[in-house]
VEXGU-885862 format. One record per atom (N, C-alpha, C): x negated, y, z; residue number from 0; residue in one letter; chain. Coordinates in Angstrom, 3 decimals, always signed. Layout:
<sites>
<site xx="X" yy="Y" zz="Z" pos="NUM" code="A" unit="A"/>
...
</sites>
This chain:
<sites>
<site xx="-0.855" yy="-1.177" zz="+0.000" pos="0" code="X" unit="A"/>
<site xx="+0.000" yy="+0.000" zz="+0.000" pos="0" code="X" unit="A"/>
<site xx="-0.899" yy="+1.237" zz="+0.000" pos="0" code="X" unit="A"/>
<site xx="-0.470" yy="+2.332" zz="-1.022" pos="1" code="X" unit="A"/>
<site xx="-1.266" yy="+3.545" zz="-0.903" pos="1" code="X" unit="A"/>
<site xx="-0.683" yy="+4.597" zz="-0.278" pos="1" code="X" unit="A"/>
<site xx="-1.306" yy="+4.993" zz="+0.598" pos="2" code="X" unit="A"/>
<site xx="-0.735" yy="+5.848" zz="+1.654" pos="2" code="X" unit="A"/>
<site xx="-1.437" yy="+7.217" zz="+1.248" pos="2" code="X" unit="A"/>
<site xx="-0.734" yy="+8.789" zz="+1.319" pos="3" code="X" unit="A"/>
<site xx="-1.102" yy="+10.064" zz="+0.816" pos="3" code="X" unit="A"/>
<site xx="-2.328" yy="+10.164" zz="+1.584" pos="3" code="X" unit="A"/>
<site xx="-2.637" yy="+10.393" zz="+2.782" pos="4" code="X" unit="A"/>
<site xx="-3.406" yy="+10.888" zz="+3.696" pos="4" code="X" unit="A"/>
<site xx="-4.461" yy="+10.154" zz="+3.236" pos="4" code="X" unit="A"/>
<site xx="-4.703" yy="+8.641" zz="+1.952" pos="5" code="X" unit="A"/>
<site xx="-6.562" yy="+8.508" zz="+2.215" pos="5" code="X" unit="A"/>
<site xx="-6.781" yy="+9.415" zz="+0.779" pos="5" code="X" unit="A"/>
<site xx="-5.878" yy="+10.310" zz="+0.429" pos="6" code="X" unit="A"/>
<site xx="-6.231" yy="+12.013" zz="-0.546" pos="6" code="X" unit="A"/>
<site xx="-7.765" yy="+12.168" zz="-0.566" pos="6" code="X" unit="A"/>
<site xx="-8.571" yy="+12.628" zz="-0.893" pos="7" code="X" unit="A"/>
<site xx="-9.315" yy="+13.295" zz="-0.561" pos="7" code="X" unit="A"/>
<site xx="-9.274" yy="+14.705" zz="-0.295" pos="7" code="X" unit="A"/>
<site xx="-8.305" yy="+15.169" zz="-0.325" pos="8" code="X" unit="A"/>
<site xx="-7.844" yy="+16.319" zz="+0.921" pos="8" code="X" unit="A"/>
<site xx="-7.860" yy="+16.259" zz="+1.657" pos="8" code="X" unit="A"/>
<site xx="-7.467" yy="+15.152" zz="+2.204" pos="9" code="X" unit="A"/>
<site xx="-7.838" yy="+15.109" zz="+3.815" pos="9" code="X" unit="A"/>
<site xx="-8.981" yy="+14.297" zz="+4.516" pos="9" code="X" unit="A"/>
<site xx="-10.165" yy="+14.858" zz="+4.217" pos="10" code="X" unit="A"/>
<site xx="-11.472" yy="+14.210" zz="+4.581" pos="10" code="X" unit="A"/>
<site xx="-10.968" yy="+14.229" zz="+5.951" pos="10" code="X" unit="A"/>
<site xx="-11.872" yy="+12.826" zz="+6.513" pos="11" code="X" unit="A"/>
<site xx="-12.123" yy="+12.646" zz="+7.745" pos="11" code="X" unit="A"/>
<site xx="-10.192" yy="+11.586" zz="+8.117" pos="11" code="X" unit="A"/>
<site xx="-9.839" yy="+11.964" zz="+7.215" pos="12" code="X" unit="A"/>
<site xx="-8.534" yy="+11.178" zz="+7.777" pos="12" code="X" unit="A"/>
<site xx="-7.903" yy="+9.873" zz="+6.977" pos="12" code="X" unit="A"/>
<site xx="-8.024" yy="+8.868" zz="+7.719" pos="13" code="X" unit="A"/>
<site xx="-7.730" yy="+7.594" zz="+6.731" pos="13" code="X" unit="A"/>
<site xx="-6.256" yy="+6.505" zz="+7.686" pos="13" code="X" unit="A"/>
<site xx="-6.061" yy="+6.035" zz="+6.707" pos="14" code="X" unit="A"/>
<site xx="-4.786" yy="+5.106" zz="+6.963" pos="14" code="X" unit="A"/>
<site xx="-5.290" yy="+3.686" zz="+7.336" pos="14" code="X" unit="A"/>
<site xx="-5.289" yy="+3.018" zz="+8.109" pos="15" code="X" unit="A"/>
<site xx="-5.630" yy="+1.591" zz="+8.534" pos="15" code="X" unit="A"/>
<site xx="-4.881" yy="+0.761" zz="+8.064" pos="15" code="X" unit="A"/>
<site xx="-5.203" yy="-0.228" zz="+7.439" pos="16" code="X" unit="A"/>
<site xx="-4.190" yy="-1.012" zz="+7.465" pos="16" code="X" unit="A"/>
<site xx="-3.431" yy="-2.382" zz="+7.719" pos="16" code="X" unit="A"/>
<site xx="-3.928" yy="-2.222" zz="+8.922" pos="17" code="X" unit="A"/>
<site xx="-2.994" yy="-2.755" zz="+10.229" pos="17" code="X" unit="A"/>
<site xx="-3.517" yy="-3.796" zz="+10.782" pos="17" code="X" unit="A"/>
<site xx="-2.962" yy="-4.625" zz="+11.188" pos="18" code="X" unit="A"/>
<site xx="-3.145" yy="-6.649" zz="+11.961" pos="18" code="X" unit="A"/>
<site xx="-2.850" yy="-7.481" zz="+11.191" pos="18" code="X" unit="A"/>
<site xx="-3.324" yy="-8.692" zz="+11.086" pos="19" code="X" unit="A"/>
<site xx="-2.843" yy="-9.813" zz="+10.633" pos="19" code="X" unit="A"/>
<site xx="-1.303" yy="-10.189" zz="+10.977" pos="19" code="X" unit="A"/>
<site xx="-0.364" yy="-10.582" zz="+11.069" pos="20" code="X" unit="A"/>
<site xx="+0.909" yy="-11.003" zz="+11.590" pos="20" code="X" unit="A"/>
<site xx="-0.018" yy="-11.924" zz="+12.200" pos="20" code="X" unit="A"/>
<site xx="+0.135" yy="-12.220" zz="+13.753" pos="21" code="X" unit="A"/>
<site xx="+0.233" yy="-13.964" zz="+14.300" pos="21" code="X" unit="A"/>
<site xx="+1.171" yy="-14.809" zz="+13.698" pos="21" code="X" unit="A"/>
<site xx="+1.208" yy="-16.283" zz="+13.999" pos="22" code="X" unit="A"/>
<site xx="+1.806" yy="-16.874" zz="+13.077" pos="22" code="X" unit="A"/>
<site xx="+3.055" yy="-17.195" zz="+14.224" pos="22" code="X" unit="A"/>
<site xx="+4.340" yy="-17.608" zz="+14.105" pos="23" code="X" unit="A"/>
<site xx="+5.640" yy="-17.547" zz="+14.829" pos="23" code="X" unit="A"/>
<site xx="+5.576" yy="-18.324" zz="+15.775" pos="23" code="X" unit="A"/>
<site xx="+4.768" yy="-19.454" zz="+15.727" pos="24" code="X" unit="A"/>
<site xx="+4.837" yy="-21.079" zz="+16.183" pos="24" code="X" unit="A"/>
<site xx="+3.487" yy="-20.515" zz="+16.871" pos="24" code="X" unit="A"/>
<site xx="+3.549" yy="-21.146" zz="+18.060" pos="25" code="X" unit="A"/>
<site xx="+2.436" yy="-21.113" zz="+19.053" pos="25" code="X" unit="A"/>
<site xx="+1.810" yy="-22.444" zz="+18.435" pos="25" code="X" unit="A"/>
<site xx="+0.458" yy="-21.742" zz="+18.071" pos="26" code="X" unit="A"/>
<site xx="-0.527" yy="-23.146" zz="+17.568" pos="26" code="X" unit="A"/>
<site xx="-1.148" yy="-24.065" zz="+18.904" pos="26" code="X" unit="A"/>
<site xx="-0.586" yy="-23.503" zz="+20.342" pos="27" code="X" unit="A"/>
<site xx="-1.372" yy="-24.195" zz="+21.193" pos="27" code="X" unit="A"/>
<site xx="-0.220" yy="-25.497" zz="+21.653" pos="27" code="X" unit="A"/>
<site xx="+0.651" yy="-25.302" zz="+21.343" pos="28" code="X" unit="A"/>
<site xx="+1.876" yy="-26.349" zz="+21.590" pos="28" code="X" unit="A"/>
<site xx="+1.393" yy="-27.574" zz="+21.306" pos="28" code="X" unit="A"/>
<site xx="+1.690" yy="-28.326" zz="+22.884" pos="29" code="X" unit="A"/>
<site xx="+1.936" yy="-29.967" zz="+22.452" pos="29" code="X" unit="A"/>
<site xx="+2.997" yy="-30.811" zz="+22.691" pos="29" code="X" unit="A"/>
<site xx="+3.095" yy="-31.209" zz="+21.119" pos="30" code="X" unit="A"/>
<site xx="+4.800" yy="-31.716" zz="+21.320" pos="30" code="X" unit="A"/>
<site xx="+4.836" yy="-33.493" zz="+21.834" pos="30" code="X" unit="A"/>
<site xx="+5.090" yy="-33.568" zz="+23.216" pos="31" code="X" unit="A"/>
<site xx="+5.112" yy="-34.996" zz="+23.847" pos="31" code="X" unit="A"/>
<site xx="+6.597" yy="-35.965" zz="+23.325" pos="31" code="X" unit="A"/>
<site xx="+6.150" yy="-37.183" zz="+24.022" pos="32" code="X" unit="A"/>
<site xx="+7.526" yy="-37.619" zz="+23.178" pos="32" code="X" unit="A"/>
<site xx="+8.237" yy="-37.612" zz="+24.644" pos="32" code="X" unit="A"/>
<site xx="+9.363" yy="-37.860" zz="+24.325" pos="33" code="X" unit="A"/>
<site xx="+10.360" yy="-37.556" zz="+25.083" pos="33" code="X" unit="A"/>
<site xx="+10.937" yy="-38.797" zz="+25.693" pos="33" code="X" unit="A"/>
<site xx="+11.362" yy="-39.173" zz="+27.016" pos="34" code="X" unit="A"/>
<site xx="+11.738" yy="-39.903" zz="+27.809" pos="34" code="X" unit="A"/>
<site xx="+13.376" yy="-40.645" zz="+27.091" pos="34" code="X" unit="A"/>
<site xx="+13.300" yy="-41.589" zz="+26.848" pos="35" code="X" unit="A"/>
<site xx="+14.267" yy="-42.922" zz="+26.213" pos="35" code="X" unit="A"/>
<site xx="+15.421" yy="-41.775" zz="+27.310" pos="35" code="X" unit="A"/>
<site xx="+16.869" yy="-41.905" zz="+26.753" pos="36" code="X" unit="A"/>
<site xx="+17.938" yy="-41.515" zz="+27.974" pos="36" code="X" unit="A"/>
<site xx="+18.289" yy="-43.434" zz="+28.518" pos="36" code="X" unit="A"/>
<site xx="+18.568" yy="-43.177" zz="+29.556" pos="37" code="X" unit="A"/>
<site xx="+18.874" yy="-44.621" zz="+30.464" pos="37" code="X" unit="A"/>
<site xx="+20.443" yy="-45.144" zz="+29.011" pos="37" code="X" unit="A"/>
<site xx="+20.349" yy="-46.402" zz="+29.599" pos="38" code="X" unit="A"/>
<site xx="+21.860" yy="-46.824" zz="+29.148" pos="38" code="X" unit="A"/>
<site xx="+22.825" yy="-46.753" zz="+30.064" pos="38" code="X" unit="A"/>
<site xx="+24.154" yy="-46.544" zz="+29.618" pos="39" code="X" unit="A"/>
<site xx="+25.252" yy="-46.539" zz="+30.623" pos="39" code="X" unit="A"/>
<site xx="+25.425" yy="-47.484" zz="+31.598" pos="39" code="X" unit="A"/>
<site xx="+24.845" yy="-48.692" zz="+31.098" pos="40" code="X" unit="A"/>
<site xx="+24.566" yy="-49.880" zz="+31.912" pos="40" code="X" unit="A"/>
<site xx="+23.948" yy="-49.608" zz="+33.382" pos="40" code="X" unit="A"/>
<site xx="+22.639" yy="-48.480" zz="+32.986" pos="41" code="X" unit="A"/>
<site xx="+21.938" yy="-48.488" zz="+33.608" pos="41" code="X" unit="A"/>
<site xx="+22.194" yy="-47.306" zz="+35.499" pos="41" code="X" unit="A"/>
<site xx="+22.917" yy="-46.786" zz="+34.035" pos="42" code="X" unit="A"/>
<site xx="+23.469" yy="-45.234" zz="+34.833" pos="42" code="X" unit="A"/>
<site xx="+24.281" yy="-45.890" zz="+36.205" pos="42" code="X" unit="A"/>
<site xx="+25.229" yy="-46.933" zz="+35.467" pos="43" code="X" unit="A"/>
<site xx="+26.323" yy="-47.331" zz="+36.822" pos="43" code="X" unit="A"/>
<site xx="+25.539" yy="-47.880" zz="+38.071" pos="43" code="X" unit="A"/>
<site xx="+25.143" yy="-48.801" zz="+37.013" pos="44" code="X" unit="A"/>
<site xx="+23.915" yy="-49.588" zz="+38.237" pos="44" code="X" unit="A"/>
<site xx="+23.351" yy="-48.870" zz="+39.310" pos="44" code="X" unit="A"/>
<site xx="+22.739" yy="-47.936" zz="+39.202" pos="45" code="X" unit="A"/>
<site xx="+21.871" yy="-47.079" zz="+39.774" pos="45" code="X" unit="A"/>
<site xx="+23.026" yy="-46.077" zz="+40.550" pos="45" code="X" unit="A"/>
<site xx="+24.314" yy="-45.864" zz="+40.038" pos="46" code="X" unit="A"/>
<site xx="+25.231" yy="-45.184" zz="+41.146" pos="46" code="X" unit="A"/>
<site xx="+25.793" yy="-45.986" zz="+42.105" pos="46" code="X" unit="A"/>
<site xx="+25.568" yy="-47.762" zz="+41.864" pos="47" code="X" unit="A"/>
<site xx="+26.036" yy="-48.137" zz="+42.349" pos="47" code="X" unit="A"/>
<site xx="+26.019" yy="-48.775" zz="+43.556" pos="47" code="X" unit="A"/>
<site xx="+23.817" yy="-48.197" zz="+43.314" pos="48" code="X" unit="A"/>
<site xx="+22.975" yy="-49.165" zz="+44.595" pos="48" code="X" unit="A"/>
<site xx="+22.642" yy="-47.577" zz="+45.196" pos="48" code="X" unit="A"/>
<site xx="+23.052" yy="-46.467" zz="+45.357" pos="49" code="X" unit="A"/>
<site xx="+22.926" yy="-45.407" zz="+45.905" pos="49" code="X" unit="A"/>
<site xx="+24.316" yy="-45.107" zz="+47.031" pos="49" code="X" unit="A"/>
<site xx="+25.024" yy="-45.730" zz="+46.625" pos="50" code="X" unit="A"/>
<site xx="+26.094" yy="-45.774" zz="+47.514" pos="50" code="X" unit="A"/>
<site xx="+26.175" yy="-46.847" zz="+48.678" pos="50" code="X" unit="A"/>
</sites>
């Protein structure tokens, strides 16, 4: 992009142009796997020896 101000009219004054974007997704992420859900089987069972 050309911006007026790098003119040479205006010595001494210039336009930067800018940062990289970071990227959206955190590159430090680790994706674990995820815990099986119980079976219903399992679910009762387990309400049933808590009682």
């Amino acid at each position: 992009m050309e911006h007026p101000e790098n003119d040479s009219k205006y010595l001494g004054l210039t336009v930067n142009s800018g940062v990289v974007q970071p990227p959206s997704v955190n590159p430090y992420l680790r994706r674990g796997r995820r815990k099986p859900l119980p079976e219903a089987s399992e679910l009762v069972e387990a309400s049933s020896r808590a009682t």
